[in-house]
N, C-alpha and C positions, 0 to 999 in steps of 0.2 A: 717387212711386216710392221702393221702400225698399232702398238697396244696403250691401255696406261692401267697402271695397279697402283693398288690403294693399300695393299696388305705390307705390314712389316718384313713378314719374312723374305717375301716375295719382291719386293725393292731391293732388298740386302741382298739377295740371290744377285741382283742386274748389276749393282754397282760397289757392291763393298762396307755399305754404310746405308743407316735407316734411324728414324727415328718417331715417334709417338704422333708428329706432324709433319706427316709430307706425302708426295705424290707423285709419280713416274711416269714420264711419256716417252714411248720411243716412238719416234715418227723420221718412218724414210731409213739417213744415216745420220741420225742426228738421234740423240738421244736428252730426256732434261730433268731433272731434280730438282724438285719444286718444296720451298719450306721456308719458315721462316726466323726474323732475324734468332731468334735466341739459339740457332744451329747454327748459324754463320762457319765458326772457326771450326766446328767441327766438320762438317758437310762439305767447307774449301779443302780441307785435310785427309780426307778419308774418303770421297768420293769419286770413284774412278771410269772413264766410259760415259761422261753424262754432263751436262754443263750443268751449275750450280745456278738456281734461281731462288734470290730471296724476297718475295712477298706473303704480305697478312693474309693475302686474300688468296690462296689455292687453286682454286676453282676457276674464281675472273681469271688467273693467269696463263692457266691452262687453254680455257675461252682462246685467250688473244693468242697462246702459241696451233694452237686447232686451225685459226684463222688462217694465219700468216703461213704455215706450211702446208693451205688449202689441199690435204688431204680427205678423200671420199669415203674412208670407212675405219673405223678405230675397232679392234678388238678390247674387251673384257670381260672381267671375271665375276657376276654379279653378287658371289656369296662374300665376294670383297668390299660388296661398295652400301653403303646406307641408300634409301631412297633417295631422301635430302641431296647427298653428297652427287649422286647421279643426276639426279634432275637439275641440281645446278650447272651442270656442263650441258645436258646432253638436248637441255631446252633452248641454248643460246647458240649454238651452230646449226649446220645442215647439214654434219656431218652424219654416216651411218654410223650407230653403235651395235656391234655385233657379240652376243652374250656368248662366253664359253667357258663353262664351268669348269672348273679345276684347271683355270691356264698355267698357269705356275707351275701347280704338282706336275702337271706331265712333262713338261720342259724339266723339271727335277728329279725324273725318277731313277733315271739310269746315274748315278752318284762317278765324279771323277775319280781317280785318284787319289788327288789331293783329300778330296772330301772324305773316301775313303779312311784316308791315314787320320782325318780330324778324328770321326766318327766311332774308327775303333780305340782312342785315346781316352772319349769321353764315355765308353763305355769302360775302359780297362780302371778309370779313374770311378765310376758307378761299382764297380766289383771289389774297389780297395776300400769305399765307403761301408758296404754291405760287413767287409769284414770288419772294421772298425765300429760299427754299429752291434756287430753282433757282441762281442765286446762290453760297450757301455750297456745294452741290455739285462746283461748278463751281474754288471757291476750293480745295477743301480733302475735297472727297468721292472722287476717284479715288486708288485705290490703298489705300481702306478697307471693310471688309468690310460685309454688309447690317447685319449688328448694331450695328456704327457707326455707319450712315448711316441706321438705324432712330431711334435716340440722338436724331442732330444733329434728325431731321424732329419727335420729340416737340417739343424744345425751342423749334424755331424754330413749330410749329405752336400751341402752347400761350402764345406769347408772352414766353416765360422765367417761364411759371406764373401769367399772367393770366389763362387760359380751361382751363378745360378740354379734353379731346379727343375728340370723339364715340367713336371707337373706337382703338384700337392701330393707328395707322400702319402700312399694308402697302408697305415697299421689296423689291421685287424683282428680281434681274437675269437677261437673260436665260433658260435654262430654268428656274429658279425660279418665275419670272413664269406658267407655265403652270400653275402652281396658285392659281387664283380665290382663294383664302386663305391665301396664302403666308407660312409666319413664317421669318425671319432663317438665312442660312446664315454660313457664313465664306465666301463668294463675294465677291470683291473686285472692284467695278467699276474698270474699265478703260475705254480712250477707243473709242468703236463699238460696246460692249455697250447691248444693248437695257435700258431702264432702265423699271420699272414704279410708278407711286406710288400709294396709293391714302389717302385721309385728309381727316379734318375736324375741325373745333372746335366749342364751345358758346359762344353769344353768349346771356347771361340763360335757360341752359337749354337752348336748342333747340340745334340740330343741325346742322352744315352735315357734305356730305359728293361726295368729287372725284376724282375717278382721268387719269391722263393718261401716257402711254406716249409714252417718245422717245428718239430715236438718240442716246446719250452722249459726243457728240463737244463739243472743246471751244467752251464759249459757247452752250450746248443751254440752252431753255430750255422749259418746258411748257407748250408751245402745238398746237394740233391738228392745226397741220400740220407733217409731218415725213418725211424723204428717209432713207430706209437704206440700207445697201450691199447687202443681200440682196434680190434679186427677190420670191421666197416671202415674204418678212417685210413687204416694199412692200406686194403685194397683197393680205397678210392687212390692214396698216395700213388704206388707203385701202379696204377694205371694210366695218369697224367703224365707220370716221369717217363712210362716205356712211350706213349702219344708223342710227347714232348721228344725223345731221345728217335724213334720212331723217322718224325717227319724231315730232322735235321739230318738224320744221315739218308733220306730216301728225295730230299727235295732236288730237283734236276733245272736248269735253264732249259727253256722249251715246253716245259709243263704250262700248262694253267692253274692259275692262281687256286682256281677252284678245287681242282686234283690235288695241291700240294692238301687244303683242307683235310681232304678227305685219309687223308694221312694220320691222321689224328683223330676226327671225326667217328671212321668208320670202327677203329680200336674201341674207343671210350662206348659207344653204341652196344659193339658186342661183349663188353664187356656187362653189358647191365646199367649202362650211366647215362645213356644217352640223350633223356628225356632233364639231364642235369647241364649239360654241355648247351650254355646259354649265349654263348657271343662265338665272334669267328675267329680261325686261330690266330690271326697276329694282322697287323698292319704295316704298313711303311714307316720309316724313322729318320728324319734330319736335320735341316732347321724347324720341323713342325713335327711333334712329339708324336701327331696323328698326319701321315700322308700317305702316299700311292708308292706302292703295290697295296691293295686289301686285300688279307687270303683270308677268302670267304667260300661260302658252298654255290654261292651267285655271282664268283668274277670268275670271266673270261678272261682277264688280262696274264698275258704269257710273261710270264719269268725269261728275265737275262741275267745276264750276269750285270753286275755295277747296281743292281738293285739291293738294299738292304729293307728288312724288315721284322717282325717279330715272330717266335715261335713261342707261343702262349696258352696251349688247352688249359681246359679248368673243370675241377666238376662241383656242382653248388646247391647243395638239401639244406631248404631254407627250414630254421629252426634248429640247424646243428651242427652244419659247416659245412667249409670251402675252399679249396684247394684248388691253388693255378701256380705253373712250375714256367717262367719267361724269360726266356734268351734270343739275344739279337745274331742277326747271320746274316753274313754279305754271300752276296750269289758272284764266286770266284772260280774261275777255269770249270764252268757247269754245274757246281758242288754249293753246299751252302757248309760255309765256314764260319762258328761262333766269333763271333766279338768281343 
């Protein structure tokens, strides 16, 4: 199969090693990694499966290796590639280029082993964060605004700049929190505001990612069970939590993505919510914070095992709050086992 990827993660999948500028051709049995000098020592060092090519020019070099291994059709991944960056190859040969969206992810969905072990590390490492987050909150987080307490959660999440952070930390409080993507107010928590976290780190790449909602009174910490003073807000809690608890112990290898949904879905629905339950319950998770499995109400995609993803309902009454309880789960001997 003859491809070339342009994407980060998706280089680093084929050879070990990736960086901000370079470009992946597998053509035949040959494989090439294309970048230039200022990756020299690292890309001789770290790249494995792939001959090391260093030129300025990307593109033209690819050109001449397209040529020279006079193959008839290249796959790619168009949500990869810039116009620009495409047109400058795919104008100078006669070779075909053949678009197929999500090349990568689907080559990535079913997670090895190895990856596995990465994977539940960087999550196990996201949940000793949470707790130490819960901590400095508690020391030093009431009476400062989300943008602060956005701050404190990079820091403490990243390990004081050991890891990476799968995504930008979502703090939000109450009616904030009803926005599924919520970025930073000057909203200052307070002791009884509903408090929303959502965040994760990179262990060697991959991805952990966790969300956890809870009553901000003093000595709270993020744990799945939780008492508020508002009735409405109880029942929306203790509804996402049984969704949330629900789909993890009922999700099967063999299902459809879609079914697993509905695990969650149809709960929150009958409960009275379900005109609140505004995104689908989890996605895929590994070197891309967002990849395949979608469990959504519109995938067909069948669950196996070696798949990991997220288990995330939520319910969100905009002007009061929001509530989403997210745990990651590898699909192990048929069963979906937390992370």
């Amino acid at each position: 199969m003859n491809y070339m990827l342009k994407d980060e993660n998706a280089i680093y999948y084929e050879c070990g090693y990736s960086c901000d500028n370079a470009l992946y051709l597998s053509l035949g049995s040959e494989a090439f990694f294309i970048t230039d000098s200022r990756y020299t020592i690292d890309a001789q060092d770290h790249v494995r499966g792939a001959n090391v090519v260093i030129d300025g020019d990307l593109y033209g070099s690819a050109v001449k290796l397209l040529k020279k291994a006079k193959v008839r059709k290249v796959i790619f991944d168009p949500k990869e590639w810039s116009v620009a960056g495409f047109e400058a190859i795919s104008t100078k040969t006669k070779v075909h280029f053949k678009a197929m969206p999500d090349f990568s992810h689907k080559k990535r969905i079913i997670k090895s082993d190895a990856e596995l072990k990465i994977i539940a590390k960087a999550a196990k490492l996201g949940a000793k964060a949470f707790s130490v987050l819960a901590k400095e909150f508690n020391k030093k987080g009431f009476g400062e605004n989300e943008f602060k307490l956005t701050y404190r959660a990079k820091s403490i999440l990243s390990g004081l700049g050991k890891y990476d952070l799968s995504f930008d930390p979502i703090v939000a409080i109450n009616a904030n929190a009803a926005k599924p993507h919520a970025t930073p107010s000057r909203r200052k928590l307070k002791r009884g505001d509903l408090l929303l976290v959502d965040a994760g780190l990179k262990y060697k790449r991959y991805c952990s990612d966790r969300t956890r909602t809870v009553f901000a009174e003093k000595g709270f910490m993020f744990k799945t069970e939780q008492s508020f003073s508002k009735k409405k807000v109880q029942k929306a809690y203790d509804t996402v939590l049984k969704a949330h608890d629900r789909a993890i112990a009922k999700a099967r290898s063999g299902m459809k993505a879609k079914e697993v949904d509905a695990l969650t879905r149809d709960l929150i629905t009958k409960a009275g919510f379900g005109e609140y339950y505004v995104h689908s319950t989890g996605h895929g998770v590994g070197l891309d914070i967002h990849e395949m499995p979608y469990i959504s109400s519109r995938s067909d995609t069948v669950i196996e095992d070696g798949m990991v993803y997220t288990i995330e309902p939520g319910i969100y009454i905009p002007g009061e709050f929001g509530i989403r309880i997210e745990d990651m789960v590898a699909m192990v001997d048929g069963r979906a086992r937390v992370l």
